[in-house]
MIPATI-753984 format. One record per residue (C-alpha): residue number from 1; residue in one letter; y, x, z. Coordinates in pm, whole numbers, plus 50000, padded with zeros to 5 digits. Layout:
BEGIN
+-----+---------+-------+-------+-------+
| num | residuo | north |  east |    up |
+-----+---------+-------+-------+-------+
| NUM |       A |     Y |     X |     Z |
...
+-----+---------+-------+-------+-------+
***
This chain:
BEGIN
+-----+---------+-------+-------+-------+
| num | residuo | north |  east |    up |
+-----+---------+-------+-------+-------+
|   1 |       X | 50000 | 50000 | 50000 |
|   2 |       X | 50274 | 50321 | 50085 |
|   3 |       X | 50188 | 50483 | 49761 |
|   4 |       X | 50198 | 50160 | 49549 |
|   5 |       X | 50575 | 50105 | 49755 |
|   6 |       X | 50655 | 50495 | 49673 |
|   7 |       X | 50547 | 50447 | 49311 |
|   8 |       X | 50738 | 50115 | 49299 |
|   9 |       X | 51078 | 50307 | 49449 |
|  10 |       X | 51024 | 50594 | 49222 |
|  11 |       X | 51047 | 50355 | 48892 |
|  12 |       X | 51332 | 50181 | 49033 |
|  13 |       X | 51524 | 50513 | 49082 |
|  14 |       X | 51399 | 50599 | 48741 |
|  15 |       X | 51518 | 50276 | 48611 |
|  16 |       X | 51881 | 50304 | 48786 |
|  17 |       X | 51916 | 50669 | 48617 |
|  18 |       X | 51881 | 50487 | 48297 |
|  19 |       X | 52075 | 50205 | 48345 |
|  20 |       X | 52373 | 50455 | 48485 |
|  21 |       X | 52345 | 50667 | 48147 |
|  22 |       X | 52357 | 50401 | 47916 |
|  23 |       X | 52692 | 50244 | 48103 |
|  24 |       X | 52817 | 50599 | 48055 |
|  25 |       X | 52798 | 50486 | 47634 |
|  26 |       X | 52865 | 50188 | 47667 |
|  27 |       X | 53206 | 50268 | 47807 |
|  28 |       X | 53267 | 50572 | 47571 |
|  29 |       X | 53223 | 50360 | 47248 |
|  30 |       X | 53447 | 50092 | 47423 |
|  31 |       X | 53690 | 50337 | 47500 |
|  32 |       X | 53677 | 50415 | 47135 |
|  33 |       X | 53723 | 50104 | 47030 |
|  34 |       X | 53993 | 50026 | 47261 |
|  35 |       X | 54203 | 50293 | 47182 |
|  36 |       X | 54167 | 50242 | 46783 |
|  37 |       X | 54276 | 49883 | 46855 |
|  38 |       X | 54575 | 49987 | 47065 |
|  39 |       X | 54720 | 50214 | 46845 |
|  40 |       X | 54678 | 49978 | 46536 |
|  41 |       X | 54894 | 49698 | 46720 |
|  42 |       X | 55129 | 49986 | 46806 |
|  43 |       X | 55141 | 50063 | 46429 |
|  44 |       X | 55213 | 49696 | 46325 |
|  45 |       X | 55458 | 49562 | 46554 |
|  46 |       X | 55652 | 49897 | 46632 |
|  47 |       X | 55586 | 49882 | 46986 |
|  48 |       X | 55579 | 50265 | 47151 |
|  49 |       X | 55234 | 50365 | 47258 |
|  50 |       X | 55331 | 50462 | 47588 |
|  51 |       X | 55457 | 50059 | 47661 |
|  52 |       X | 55100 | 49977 | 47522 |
|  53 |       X | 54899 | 50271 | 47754 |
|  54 |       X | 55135 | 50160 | 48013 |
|  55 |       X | 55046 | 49730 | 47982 |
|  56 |       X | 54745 | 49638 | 47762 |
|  57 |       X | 54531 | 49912 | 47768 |
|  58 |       X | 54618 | 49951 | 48152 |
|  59 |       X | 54566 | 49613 | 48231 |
|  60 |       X | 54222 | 49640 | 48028 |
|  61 |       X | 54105 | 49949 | 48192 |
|  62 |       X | 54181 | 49826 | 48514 |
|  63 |       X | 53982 | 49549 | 48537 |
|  64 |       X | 53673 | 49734 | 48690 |
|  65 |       X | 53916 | 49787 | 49013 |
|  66 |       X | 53998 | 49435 | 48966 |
|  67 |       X | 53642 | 49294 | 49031 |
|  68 |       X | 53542 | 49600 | 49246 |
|  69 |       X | 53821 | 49541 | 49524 |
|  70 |       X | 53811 | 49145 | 49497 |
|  71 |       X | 53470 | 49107 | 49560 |
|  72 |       X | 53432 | 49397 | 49802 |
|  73 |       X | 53732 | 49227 | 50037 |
|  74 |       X | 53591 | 48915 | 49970 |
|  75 |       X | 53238 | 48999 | 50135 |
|  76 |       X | 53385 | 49134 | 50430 |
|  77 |       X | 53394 | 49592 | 50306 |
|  78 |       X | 53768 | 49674 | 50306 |
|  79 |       X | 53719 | 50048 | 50319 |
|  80 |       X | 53519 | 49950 | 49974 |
|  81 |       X | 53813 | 49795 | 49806 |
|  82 |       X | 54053 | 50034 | 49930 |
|  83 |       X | 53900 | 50347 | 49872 |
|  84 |       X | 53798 | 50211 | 49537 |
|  85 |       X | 54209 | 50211 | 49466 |
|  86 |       X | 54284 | 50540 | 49705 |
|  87 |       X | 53992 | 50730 | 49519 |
|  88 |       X | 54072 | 50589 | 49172 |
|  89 |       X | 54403 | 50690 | 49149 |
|  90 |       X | 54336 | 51033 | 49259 |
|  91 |       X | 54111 | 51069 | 49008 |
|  92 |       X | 54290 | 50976 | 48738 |
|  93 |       X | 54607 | 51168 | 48853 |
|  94 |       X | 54395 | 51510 | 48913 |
|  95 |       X | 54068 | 51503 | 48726 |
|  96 |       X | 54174 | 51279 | 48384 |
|  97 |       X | 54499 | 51393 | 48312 |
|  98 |       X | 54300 | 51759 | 48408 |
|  99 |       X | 54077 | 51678 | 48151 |
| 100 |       X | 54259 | 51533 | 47879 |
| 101 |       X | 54448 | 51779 | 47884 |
| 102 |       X | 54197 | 52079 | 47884 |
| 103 |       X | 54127 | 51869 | 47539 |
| 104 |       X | 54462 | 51924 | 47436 |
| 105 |       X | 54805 | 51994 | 47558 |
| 106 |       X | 54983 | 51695 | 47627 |
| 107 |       X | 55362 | 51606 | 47582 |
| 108 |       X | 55500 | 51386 | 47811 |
| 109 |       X | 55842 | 51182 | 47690 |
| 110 |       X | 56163 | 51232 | 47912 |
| 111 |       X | 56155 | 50868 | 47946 |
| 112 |       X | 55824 | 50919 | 48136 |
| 113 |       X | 55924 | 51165 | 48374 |
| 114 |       X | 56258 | 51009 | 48441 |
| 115 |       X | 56091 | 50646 | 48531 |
| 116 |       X | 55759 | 50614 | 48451 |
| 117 |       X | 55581 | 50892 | 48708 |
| 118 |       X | 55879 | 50829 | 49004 |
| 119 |       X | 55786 | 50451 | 48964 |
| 120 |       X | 55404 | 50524 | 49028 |
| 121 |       X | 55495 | 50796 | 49310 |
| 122 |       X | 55708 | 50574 | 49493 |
| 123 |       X | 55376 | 50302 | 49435 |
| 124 |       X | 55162 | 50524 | 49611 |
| 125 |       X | 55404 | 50620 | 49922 |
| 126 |       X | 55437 | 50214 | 49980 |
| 127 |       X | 55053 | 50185 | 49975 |
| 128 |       X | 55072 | 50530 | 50227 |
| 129 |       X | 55289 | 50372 | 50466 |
| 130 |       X | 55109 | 50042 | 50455 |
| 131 |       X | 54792 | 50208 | 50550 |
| 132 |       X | 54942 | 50347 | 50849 |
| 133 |       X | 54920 | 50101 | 51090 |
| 134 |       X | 54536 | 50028 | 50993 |
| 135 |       X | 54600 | 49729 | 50778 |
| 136 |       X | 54692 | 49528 | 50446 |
| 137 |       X | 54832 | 49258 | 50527 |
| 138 |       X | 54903 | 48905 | 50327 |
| 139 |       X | 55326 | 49028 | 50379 |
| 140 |       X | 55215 | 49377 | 50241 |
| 141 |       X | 55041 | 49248 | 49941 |
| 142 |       X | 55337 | 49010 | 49824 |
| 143 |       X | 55564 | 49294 | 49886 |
| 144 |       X | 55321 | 49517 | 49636 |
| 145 |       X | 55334 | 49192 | 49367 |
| 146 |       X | 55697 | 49188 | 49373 |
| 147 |       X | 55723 | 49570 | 49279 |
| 148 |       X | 55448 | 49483 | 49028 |
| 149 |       X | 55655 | 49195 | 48853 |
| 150 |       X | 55983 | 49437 | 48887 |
| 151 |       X | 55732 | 49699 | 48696 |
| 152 |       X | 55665 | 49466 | 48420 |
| 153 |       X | 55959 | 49413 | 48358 |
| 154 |       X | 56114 | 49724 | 48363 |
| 155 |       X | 55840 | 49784 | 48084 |
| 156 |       X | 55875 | 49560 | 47859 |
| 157 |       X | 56272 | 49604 | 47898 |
| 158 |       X | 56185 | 49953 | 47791 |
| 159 |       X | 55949 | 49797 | 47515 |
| 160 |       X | 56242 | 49628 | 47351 |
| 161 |       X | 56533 | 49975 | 47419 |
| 162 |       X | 56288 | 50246 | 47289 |
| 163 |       X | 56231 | 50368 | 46935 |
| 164 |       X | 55860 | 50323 | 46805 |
| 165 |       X | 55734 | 50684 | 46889 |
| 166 |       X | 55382 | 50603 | 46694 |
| 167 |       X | 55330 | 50848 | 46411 |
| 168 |       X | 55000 | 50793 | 46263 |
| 169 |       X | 55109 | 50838 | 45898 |
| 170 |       X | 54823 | 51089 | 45868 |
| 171 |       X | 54567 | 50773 | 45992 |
| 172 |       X | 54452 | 50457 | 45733 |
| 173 |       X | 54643 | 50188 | 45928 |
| 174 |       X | 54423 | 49924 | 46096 |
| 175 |       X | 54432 | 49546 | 45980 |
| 176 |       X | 54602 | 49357 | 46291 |
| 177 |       X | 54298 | 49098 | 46292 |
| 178 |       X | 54081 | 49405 | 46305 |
| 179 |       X | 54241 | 49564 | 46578 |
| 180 |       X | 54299 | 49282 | 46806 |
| 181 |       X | 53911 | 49258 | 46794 |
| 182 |       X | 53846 | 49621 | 46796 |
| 183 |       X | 54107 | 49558 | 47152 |
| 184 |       X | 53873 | 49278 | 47264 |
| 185 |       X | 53523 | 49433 | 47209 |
| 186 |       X | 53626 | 49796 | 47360 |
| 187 |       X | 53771 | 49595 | 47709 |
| 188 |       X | 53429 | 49398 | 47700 |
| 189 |       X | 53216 | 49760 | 47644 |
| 190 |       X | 53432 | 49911 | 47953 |
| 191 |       X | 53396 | 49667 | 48160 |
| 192 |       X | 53034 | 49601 | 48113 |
| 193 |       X | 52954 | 49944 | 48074 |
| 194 |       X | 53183 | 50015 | 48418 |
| 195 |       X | 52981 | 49779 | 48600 |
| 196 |       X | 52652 | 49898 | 48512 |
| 197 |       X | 52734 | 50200 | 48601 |
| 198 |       X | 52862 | 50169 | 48959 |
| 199 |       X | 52590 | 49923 | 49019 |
| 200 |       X | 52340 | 50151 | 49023 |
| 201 |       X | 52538 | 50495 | 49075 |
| 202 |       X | 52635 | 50211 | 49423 |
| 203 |       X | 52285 | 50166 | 49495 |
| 204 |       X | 52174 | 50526 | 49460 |
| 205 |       X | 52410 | 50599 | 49715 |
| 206 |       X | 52389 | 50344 | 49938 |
| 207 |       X | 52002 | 50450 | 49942 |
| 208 |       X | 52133 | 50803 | 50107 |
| 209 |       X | 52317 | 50622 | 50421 |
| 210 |       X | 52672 | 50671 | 50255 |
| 211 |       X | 52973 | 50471 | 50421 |
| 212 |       X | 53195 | 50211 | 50257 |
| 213 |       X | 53468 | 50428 | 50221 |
| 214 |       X | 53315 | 50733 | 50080 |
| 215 |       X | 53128 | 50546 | 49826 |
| 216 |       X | 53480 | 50412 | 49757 |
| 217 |       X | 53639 | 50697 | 49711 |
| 218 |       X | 53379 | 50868 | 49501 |
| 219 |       X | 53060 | 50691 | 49362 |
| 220 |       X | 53281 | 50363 | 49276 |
| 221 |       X | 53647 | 50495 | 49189 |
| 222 |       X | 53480 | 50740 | 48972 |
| 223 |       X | 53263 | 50463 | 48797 |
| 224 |       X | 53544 | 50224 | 48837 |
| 225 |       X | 53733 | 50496 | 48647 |
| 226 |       X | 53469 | 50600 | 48370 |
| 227 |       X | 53728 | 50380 | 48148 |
| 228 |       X | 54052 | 50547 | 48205 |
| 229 |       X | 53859 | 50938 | 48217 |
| 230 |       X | 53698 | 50794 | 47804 |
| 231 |       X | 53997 | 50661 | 47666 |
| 232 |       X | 54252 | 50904 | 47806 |
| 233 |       X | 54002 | 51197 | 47673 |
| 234 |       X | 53967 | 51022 | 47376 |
| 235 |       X | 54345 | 50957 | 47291 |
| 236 |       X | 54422 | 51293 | 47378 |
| 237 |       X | 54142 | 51459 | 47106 |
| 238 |       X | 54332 | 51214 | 46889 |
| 239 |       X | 54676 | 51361 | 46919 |
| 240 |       X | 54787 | 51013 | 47058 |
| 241 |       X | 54911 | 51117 | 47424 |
| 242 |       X | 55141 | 50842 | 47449 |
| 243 |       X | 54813 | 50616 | 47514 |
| 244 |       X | 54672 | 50896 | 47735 |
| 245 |       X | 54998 | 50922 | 47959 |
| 246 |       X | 55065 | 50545 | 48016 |
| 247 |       X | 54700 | 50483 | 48030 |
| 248 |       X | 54698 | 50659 | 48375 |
| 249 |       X | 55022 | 50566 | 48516 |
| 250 |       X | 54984 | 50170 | 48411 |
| 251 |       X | 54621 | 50202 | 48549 |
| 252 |       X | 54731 | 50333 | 48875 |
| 253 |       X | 55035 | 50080 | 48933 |
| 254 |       X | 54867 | 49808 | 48817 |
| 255 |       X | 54589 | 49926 | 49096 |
| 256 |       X | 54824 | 49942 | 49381 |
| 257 |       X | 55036 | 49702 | 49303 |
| 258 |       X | 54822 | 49413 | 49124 |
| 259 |       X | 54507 | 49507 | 49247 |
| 260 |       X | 54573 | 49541 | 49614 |
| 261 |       X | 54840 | 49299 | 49628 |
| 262 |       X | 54617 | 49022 | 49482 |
| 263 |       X | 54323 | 49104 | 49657 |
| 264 |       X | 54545 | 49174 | 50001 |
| 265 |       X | 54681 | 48817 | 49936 |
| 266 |       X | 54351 | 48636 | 49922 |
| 267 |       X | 54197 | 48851 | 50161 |
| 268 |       X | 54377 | 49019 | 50400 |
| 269 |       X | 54218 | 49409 | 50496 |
| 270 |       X | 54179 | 49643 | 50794 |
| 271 |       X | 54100 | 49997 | 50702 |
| 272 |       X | 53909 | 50222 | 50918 |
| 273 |       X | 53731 | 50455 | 50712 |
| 274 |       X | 54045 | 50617 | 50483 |
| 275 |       X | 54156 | 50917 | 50655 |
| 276 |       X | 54528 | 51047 | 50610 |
| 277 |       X | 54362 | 51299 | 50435 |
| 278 |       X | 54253 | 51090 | 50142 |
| 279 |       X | 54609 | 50893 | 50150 |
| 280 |       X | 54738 | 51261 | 50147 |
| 281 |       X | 54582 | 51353 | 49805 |
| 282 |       X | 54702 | 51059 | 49649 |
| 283 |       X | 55066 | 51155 | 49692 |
| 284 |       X | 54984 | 51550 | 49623 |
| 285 |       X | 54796 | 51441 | 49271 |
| 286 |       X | 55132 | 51221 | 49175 |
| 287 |       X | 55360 | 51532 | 49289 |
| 288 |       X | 55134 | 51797 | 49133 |
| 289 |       X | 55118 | 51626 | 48808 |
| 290 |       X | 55535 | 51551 | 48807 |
| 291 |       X | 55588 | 51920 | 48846 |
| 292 |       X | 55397 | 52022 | 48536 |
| 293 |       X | 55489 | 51714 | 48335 |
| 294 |       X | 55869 | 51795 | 48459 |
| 295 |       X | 55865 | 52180 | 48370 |
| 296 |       X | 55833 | 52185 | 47955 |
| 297 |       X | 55778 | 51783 | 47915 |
| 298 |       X | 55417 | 51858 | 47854 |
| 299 |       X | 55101 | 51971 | 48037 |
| 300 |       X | 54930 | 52280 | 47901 |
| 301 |       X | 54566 | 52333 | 47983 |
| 302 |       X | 54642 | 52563 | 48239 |
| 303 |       X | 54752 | 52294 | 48488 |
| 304 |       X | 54493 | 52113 | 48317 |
| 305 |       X | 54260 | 52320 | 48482 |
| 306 |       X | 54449 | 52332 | 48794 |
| 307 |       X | 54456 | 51981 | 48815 |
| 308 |       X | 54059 | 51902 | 48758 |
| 309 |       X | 53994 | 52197 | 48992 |
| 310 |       X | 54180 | 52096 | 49282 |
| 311 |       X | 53964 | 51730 | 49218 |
| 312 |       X | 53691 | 51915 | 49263 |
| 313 |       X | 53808 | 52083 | 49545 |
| 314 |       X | 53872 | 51716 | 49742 |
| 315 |       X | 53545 | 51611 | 49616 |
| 316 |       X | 53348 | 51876 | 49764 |
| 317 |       X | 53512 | 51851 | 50067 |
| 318 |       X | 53407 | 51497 | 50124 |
| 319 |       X | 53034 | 51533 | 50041 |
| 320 |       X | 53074 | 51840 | 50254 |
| 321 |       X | 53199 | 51619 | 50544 |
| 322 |       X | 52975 | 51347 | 50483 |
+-----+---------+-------+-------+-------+
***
């Protein structure tokens, strides 16, 4: 009866190695897809493709976080839905902009370090402060929606003020019926693929005794993330940085202030298992990466480097710690 359990584990392990692998493809062909659709609106109606990475293909990517945090509040593991957001955004501050641009250099607009990175650092020292005392509470959360509307705004203001910086007269331009459902099909991929993949990366972990909170703020932010790491990498190897920039700063407002605000509102949180430490990283990633982007308007693969070492660096310290 033990070795017929044992056998029976074994295959299920097996079996949650495979599933994990094939969400890993699922969201790099939806990432593909995504970003071809993207850029093809931002080709037809003249919209920048930084006001696209920072809305649609934000909001899009996002959604993982979305269901992640809701549901995790909802049945009662805070530290789940919070560290999902904490760990999340530190990864795609450190180890995605890291990577994309070890891929290639990236050039960040003046527009974007002027607005777009002090907007998402002052984002992350409201969520800082608000984890201080312990707690998200429903007065926290509307206060993080009503910088979230002000951030939408201040978008699409910018939408309507900025010159179409899309230059993709080298590329066959995409149909708009095509692209829309190239948009549709890549958000579907990511977030199917996204789920599957922190599913059973969740249960693999959860197997080994791992708290809520460090399964949020590694196993889950970095599955919840898979989309944002594939379609930033893949927009930079494109030469369209624009998406790979706003990508990561829409994705990491819209998961403070959307994603914690609406879940906060629903269901209000107390945090126990997000150190100071972790809260500490998030505002070092957001200064780190506004030196480099602030020094030559562009990150080199140098602080590429620096960036997705310094990821690992925080990672190993909390399996180290564990």
């Amino acid at each position: 009866m033990n070795t017929l359990l044992l056998s029976f584990a074994t295959s299920m392990t097996w079996l949650n190695v495979i599933l994990l692998i094939a969400g890993v493809v699922i969201v790099l062909k939806g990432a593909d897809w995504l970003t071809d659709g993207a850029v093809g609106i931002a080709e037809k109606m003249g919209i920048p493709q930084l006001v696209i990475g920072l809305t649609i293909v934000a909001m899009g990517t996002s959604m993982p976080e979305l269901c992640v945090s809701l549901v995790s509040a909802l049945k009662n593991t805070p530290d789940l839905a919070v560290g999902n957001v904490v760990g999340s955004n530190t990864f795609n501050t450190l180890l995605i902009v890291g990577c994309a641009a070890m891929v290639a250099p990236i050039t960040v607009l003046h527009s974007t370090v002027k607005k777009d990175i002090p907007f998402t650092f002052i984002a992350s020292m409201f969520l800082f402060i608000m984890c201080v005392d312990g707690k998200i509470s429903r007065l926290d959360a509307a206060i993080l929606l009503i910088f979230f509307i002000l951030f939408m705004v201040l978008t699409l203001r910018t939408a309507k003020q900025t010159p179409s910086d899309v230059e993709l007269s080298n590329k066959k331009p995409i149909a708009t019926g095509k692209a829309i459902l190239l948009l549709i099909i890549g958000m579907a991929g990511l977030v199917l693929g996204s789920n599957v993949f922190v599913d059973n990366a969740s249960f693999v972990a959860a197997q080994l005794g791992v708290s809520d909170a460090i399964i949020g703020l590694t196993i889950v932010a970095g599955g919840t993330s898979m989309p944002e790491l594939a379609t930033s990498i893949v927009s930079a190897r494109k030469g369209d940085s624009g998406i790979a920039i706003g990508n990561v700063l829409g994705s990491n407002v819209f998961n403070i202030l959307m994603i914690l605000g609406v879940t906060g509102i629903i269901s209000p949180m107390t945090i126990q298992g997000i150190t100071t430490l972790d809260l500490s990283m998030l505002i070092i990633s957001m200064t780190m990466f506004w030196l480099f982007s602030f020094t030559k308007y562009r990150v080199e693969r140098w602080e590429g480097l620096v960036l997705s070492l310094t990821y690992i660096g925080y990672l190993s310290y909390l399996i180290i710690n564990l």
